[in-house]
mmCIF file of the N, C-alpha and C atoms, coordinates in Angstrom:
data_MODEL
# 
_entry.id   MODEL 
# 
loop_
_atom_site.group_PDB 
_atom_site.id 
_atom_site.type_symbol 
_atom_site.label_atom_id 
_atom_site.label_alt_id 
_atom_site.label_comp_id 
_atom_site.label_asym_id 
_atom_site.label_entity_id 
_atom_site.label_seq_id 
_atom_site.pdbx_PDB_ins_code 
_atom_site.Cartn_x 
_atom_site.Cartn_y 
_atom_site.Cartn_z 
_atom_site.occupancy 
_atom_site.B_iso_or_equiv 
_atom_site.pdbx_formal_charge 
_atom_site.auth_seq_id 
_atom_site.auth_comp_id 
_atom_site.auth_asym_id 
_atom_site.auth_atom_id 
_atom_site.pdbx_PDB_model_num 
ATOM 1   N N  . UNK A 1 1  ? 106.758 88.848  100.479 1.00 0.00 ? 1  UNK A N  1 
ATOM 2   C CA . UNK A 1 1  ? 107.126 89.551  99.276  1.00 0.00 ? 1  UNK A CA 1 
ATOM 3   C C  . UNK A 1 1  ? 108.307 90.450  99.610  1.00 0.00 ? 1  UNK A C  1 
ATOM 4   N N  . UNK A 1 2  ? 109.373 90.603  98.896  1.00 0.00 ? 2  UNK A N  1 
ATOM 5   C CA . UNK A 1 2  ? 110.702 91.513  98.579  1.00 0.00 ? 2  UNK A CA 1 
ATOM 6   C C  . UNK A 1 2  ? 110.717 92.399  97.829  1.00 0.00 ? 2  UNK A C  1 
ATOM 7   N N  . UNK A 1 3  ? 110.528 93.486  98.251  1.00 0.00 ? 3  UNK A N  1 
ATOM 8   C CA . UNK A 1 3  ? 110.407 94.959  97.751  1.00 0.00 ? 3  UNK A CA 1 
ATOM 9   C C  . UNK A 1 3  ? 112.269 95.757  98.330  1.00 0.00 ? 3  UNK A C  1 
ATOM 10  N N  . UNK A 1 4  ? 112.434 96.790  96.872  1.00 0.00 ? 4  UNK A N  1 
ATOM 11  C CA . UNK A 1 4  ? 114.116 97.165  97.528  1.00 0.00 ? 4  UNK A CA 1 
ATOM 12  C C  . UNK A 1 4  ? 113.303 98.947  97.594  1.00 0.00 ? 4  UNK A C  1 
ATOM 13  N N  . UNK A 1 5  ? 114.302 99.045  98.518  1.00 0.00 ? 5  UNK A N  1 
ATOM 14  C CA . UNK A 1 5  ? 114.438 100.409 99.057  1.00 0.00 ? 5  UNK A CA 1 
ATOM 15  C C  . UNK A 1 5  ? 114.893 101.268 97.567  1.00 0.00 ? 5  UNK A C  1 
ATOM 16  N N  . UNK A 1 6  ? 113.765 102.410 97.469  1.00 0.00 ? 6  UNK A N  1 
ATOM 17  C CA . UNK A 1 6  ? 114.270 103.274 96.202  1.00 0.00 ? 6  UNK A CA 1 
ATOM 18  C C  . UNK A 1 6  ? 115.636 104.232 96.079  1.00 0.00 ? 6  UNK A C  1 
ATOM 19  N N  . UNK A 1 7  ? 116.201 104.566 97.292  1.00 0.00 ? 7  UNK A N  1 
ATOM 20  C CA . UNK A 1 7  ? 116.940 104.817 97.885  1.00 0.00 ? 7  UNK A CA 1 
ATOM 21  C C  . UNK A 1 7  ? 118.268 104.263 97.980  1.00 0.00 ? 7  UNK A C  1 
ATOM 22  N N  . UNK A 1 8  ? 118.548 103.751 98.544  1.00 0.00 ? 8  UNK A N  1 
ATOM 23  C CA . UNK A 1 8  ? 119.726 102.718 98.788  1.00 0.00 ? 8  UNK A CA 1 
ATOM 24  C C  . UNK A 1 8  ? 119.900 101.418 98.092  1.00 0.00 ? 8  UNK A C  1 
ATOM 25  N N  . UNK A 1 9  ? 118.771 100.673 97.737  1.00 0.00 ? 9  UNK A N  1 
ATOM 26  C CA . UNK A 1 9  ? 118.251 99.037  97.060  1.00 0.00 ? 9  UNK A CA 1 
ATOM 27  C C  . UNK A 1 9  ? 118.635 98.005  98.177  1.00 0.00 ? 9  UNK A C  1 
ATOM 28  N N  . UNK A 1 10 ? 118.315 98.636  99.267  1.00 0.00 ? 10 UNK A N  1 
ATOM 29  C CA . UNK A 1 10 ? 118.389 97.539  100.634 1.00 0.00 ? 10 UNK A CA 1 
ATOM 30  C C  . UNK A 1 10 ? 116.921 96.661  100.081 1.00 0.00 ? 10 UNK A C  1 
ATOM 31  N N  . UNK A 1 11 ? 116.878 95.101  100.515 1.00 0.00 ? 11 UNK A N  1 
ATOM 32  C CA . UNK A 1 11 ? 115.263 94.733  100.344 1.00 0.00 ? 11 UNK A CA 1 
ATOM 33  C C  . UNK A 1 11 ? 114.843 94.714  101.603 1.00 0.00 ? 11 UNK A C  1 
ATOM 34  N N  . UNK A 1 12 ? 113.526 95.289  101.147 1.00 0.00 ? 12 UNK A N  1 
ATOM 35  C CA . UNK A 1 12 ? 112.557 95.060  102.168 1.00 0.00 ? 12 UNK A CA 1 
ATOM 36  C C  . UNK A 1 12 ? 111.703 94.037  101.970 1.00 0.00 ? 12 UNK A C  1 
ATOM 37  N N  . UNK A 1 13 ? 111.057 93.278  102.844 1.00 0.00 ? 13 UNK A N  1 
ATOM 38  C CA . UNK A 1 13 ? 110.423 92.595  103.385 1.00 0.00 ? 13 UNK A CA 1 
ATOM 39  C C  . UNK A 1 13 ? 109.092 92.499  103.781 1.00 0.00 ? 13 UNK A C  1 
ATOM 40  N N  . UNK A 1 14 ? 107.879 92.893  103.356 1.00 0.00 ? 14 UNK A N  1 
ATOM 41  C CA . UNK A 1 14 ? 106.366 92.689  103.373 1.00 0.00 ? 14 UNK A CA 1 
ATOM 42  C C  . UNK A 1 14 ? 105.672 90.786  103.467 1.00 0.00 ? 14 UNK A C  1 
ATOM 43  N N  . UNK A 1 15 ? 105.275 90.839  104.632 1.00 0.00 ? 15 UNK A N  1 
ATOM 44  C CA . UNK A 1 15 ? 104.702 89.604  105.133 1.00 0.00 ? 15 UNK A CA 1 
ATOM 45  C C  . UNK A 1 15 ? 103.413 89.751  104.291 1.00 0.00 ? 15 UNK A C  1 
ATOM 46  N N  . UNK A 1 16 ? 102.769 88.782  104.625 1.00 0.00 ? 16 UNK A N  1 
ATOM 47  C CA . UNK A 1 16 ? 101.249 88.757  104.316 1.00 0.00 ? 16 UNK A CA 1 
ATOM 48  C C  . UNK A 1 16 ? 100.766 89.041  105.448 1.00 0.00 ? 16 UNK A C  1 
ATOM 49  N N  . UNK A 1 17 ? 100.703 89.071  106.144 1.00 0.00 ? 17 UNK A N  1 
ATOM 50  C CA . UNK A 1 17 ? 100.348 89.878  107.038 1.00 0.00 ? 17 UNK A CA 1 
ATOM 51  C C  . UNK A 1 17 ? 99.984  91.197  107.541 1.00 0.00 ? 17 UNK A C  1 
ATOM 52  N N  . UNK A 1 18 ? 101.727 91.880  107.075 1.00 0.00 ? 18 UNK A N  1 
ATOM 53  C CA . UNK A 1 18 ? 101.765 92.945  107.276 1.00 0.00 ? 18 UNK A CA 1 
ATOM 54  C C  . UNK A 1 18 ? 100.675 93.564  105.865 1.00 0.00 ? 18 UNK A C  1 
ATOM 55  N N  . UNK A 1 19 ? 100.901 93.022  105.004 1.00 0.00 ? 19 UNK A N  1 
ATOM 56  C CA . UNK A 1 19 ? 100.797 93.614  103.277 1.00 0.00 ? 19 UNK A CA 1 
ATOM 57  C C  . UNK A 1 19 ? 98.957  93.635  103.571 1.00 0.00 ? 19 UNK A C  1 
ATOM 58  N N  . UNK A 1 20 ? 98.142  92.471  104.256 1.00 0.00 ? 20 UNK A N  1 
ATOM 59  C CA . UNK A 1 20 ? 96.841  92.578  104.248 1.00 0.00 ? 20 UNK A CA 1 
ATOM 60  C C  . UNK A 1 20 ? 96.847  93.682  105.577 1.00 0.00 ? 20 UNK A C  1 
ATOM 61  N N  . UNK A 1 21 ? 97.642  94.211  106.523 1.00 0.00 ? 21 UNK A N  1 
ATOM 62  C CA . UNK A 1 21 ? 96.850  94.712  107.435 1.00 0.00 ? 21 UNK A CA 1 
ATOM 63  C C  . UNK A 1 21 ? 96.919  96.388  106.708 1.00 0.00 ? 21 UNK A C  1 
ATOM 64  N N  . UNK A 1 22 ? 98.213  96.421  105.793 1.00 0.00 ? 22 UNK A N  1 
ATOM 65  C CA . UNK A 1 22 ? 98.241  97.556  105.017 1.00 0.00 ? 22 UNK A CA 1 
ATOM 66  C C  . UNK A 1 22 ? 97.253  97.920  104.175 1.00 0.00 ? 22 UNK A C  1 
ATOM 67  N N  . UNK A 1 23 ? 97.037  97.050  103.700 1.00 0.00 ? 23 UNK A N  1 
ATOM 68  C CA . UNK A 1 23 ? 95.809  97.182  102.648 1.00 0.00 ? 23 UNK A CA 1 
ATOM 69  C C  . UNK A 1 23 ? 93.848  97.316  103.210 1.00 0.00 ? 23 UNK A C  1 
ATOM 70  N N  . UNK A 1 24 ? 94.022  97.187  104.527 1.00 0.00 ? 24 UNK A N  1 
ATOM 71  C CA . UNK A 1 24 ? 93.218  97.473  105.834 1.00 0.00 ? 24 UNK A CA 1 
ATOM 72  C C  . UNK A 1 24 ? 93.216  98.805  105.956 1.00 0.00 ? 24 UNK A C  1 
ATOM 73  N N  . UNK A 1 25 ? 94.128  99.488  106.065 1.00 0.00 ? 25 UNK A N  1 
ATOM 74  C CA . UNK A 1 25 ? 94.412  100.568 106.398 1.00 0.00 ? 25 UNK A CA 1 
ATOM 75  C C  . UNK A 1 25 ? 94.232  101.501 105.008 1.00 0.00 ? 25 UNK A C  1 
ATOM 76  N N  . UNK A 1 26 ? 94.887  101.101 103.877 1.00 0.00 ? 26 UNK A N  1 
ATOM 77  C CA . UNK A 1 26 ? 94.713  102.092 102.896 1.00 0.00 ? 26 UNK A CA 1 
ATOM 78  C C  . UNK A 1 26 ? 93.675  102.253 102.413 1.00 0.00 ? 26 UNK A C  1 
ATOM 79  N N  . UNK A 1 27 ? 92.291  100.786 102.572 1.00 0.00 ? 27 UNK A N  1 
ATOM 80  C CA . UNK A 1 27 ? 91.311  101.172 102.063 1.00 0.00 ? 27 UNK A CA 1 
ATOM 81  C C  . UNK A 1 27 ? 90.357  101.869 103.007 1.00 0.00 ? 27 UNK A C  1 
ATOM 82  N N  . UNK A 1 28 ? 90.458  101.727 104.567 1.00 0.00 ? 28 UNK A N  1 
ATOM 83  C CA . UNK A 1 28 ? 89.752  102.445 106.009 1.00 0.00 ? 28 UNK A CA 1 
ATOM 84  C C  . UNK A 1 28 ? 90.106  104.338 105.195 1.00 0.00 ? 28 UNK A C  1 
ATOM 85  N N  . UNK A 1 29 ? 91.378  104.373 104.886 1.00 0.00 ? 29 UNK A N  1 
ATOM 86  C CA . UNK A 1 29 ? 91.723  106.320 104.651 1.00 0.00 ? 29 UNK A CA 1 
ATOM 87  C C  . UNK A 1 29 ? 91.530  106.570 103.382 1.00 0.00 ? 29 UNK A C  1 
ATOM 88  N N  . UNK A 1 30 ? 91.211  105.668 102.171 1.00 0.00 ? 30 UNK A N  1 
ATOM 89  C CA . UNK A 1 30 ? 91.276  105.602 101.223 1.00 0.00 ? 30 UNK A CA 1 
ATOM 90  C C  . UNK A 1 30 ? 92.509  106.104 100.431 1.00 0.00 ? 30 UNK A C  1 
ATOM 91  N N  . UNK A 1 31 ? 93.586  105.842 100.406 1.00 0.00 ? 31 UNK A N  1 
ATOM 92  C CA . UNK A 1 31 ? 94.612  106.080 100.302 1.00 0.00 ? 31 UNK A CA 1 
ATOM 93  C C  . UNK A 1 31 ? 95.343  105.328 98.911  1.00 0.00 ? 31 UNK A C  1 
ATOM 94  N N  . UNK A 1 32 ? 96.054  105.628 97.951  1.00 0.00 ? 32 UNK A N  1 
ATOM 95  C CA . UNK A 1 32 ? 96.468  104.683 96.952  1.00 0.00 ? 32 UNK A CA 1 
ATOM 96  C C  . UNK A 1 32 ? 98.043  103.944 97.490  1.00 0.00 ? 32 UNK A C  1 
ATOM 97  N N  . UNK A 1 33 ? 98.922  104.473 98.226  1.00 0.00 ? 33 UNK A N  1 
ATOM 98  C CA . UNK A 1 33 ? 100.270 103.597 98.719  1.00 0.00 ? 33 UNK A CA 1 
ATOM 99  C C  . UNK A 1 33 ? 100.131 103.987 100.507 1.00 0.00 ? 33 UNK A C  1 
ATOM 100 N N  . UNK A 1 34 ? 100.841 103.001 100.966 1.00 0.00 ? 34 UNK A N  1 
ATOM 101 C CA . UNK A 1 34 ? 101.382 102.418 102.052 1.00 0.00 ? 34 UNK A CA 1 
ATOM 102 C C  . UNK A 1 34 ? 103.120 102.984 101.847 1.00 0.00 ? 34 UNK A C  1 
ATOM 103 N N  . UNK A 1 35 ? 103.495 103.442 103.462 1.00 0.00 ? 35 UNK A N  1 
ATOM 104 C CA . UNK A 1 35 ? 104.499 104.067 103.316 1.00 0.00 ? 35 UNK A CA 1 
ATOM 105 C C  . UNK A 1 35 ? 105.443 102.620 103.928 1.00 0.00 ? 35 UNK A C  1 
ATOM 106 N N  . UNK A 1 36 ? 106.631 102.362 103.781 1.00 0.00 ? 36 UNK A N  1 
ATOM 107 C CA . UNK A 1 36 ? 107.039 101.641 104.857 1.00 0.00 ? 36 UNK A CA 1 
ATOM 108 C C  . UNK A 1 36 ? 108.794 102.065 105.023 1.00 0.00 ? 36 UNK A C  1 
ATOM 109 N N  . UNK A 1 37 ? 109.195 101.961 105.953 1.00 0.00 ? 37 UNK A N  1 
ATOM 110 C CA . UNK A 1 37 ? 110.480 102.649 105.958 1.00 0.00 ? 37 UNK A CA 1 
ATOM 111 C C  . UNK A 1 37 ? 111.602 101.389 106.346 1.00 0.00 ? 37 UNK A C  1 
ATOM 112 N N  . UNK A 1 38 ? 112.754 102.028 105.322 1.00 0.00 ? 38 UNK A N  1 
ATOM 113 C CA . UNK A 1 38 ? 113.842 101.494 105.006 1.00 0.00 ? 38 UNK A CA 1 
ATOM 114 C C  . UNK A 1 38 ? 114.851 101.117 106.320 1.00 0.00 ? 38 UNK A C  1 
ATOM 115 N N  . UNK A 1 39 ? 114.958 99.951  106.849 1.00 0.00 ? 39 UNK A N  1 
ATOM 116 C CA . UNK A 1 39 ? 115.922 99.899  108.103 1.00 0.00 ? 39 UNK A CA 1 
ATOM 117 C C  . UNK A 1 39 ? 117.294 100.128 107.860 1.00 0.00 ? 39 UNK A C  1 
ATOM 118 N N  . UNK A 1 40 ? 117.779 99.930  106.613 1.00 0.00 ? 40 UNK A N  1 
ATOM 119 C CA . UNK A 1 40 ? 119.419 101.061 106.126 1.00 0.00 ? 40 UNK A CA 1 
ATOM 120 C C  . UNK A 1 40 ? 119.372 102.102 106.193 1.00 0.00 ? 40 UNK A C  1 
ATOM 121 N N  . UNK A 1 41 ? 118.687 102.521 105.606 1.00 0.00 ? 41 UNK A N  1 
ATOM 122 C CA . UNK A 1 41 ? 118.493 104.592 105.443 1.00 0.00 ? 41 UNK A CA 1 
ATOM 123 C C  . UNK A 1 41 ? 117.862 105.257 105.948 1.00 0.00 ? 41 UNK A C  1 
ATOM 124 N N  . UNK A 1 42 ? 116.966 104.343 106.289 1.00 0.00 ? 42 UNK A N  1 
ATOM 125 C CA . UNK A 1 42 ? 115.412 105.156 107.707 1.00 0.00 ? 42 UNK A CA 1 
ATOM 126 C C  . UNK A 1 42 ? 114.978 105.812 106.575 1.00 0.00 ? 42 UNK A C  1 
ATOM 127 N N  . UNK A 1 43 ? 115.019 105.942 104.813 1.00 0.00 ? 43 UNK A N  1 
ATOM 128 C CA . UNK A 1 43 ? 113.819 106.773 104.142 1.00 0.00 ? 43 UNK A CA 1 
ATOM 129 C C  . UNK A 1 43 ? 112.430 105.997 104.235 1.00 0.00 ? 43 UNK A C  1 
ATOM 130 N N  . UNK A 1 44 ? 111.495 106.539 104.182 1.00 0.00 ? 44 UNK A N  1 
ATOM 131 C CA . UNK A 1 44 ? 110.221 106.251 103.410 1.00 0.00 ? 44 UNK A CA 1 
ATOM 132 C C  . UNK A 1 44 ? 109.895 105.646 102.501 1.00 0.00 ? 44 UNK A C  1 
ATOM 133 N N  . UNK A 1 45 ? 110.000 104.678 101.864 1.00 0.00 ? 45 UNK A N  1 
ATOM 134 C CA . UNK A 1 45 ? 109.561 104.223 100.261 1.00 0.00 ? 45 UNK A CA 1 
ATOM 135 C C  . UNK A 1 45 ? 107.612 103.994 100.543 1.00 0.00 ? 45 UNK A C  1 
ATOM 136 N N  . UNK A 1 46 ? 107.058 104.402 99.474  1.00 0.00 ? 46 UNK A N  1 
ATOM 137 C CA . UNK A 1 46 ? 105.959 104.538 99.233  1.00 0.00 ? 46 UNK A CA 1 
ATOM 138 C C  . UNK A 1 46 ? 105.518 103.149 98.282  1.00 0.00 ? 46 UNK A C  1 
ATOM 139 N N  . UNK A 1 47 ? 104.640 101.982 98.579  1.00 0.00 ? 47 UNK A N  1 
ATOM 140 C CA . UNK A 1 47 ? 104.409 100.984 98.254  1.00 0.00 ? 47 UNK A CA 1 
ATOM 141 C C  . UNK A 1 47 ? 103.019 100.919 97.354  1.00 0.00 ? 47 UNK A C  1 
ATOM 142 N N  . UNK A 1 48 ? 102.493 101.043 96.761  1.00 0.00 ? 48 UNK A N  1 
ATOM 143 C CA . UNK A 1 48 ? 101.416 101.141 95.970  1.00 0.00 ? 48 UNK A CA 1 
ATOM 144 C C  . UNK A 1 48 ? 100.108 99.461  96.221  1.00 0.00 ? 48 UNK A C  1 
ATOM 145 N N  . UNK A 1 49 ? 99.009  100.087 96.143  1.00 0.00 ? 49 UNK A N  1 
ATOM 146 C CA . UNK A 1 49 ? 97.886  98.827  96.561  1.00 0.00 ? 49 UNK A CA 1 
ATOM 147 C C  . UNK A 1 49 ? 97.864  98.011  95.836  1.00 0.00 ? 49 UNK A C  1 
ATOM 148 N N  . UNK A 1 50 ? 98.563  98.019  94.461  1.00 0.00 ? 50 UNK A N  1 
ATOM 149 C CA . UNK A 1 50 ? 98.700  97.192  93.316  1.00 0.00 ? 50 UNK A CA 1 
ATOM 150 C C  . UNK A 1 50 ? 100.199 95.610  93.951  1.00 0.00 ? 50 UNK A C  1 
ATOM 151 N N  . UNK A 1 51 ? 100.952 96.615  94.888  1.00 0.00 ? 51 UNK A N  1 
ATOM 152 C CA . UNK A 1 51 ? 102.262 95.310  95.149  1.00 0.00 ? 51 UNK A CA 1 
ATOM 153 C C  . UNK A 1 51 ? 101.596 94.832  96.327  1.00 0.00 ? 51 UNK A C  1 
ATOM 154 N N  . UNK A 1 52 ? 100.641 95.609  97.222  1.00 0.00 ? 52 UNK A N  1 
ATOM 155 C CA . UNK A 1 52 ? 100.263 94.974  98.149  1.00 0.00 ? 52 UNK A CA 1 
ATOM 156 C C  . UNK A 1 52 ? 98.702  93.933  98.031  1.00 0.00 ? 52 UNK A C  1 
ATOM 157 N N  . UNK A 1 53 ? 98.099  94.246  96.871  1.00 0.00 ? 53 UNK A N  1 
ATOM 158 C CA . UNK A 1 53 ? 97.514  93.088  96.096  1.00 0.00 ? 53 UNK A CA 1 
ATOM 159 C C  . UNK A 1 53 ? 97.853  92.003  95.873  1.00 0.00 ? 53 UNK A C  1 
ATOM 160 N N  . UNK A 1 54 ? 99.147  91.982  95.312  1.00 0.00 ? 54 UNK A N  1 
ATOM 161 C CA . UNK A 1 54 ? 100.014 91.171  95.395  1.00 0.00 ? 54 UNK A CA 1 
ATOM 162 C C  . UNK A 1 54 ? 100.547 89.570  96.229  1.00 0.00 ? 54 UNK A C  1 
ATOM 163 N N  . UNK A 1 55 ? 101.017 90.675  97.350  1.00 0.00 ? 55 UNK A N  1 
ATOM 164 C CA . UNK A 1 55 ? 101.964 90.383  98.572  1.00 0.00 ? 55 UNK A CA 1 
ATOM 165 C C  . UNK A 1 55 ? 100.425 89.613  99.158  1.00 0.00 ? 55 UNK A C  1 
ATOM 166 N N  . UNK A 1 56 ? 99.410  89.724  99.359  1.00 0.00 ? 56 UNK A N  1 
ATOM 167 C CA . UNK A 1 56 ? 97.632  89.412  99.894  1.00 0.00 ? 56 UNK A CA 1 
ATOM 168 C C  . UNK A 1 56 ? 96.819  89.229  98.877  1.00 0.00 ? 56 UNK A C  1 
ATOM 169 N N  . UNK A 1 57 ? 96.966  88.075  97.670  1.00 0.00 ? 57 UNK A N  1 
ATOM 170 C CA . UNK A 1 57 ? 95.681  88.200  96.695  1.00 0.00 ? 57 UNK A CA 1 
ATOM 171 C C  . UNK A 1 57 ? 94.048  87.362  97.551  1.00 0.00 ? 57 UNK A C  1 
ATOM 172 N N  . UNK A 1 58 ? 94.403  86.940  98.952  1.00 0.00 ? 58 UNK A N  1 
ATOM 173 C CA . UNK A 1 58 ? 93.060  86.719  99.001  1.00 0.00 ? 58 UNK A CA 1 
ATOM 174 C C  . UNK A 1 58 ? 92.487  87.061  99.767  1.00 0.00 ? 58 UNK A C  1 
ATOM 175 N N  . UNK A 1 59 ? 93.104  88.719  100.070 1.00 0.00 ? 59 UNK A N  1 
ATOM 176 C CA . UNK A 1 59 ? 92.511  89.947  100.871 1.00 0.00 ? 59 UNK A CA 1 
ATOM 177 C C  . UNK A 1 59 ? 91.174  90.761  100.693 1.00 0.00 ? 59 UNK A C  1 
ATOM 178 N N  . UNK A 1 60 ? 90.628  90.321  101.561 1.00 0.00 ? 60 UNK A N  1 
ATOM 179 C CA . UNK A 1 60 ? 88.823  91.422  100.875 1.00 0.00 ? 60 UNK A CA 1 
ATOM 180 C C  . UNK A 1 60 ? 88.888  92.535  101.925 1.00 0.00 ? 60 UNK A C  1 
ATOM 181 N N  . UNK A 1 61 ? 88.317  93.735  101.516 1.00 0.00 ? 61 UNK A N  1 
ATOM 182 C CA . UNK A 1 61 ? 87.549  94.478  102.561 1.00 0.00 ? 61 UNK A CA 1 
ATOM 183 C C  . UNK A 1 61 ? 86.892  94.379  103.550 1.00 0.00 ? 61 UNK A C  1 
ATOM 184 N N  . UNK A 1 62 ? 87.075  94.689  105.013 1.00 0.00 ? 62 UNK A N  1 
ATOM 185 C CA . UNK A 1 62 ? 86.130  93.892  106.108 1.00 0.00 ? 62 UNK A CA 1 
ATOM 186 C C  . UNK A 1 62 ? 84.992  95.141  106.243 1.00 0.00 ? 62 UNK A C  1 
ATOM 187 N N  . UNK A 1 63 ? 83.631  94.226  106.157 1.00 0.00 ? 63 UNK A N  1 
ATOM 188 C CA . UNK A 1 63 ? 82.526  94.758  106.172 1.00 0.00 ? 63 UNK A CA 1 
ATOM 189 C C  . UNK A 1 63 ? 82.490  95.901  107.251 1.00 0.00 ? 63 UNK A C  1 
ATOM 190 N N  . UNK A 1 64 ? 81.967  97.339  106.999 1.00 0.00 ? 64 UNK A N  1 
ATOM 191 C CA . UNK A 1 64 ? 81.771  98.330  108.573 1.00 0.00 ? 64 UNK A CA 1 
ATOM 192 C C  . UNK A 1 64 ? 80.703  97.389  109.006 1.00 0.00 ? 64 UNK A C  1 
ATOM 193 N N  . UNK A 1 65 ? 81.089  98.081  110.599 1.00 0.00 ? 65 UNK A N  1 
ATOM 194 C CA . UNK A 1 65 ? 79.914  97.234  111.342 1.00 0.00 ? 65 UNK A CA 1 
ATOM 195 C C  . UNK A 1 65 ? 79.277  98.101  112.346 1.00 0.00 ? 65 UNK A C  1 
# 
């Protein structure tokens, strides 16, 4: 998935990979966005669980164990 920098409108780049291990992470801190940073500008753009739904629709929650 191609997401642009809010900043500059460089695109960024979210794998499925990356987008399910994010979505790992935001639901472990409970968190609503994923930060990921811009390799033009080095800002921050803030990604929301809704694009990373997306980017991973057949991402589940891994059971605690």
């Amino acid at each position: 998935m191609q997401i642009h920098c809010s900043y500059c409108g460089a695109p960024l780049n979210i794998s499925r990979k990356q987008a399910e291990a994010a979505l790992d992470w935001l639901h472990a801190e409970g968190k609503a966005y994923y930060e990921v940073r811009c390799p033009k500008c080095r800002k921050m753009n803030k990604v929301p669980r809704e694009v990373l739904t997306r980017a991973a629709p057949t991402w589940k929650p891994q059971e605690a164990s």
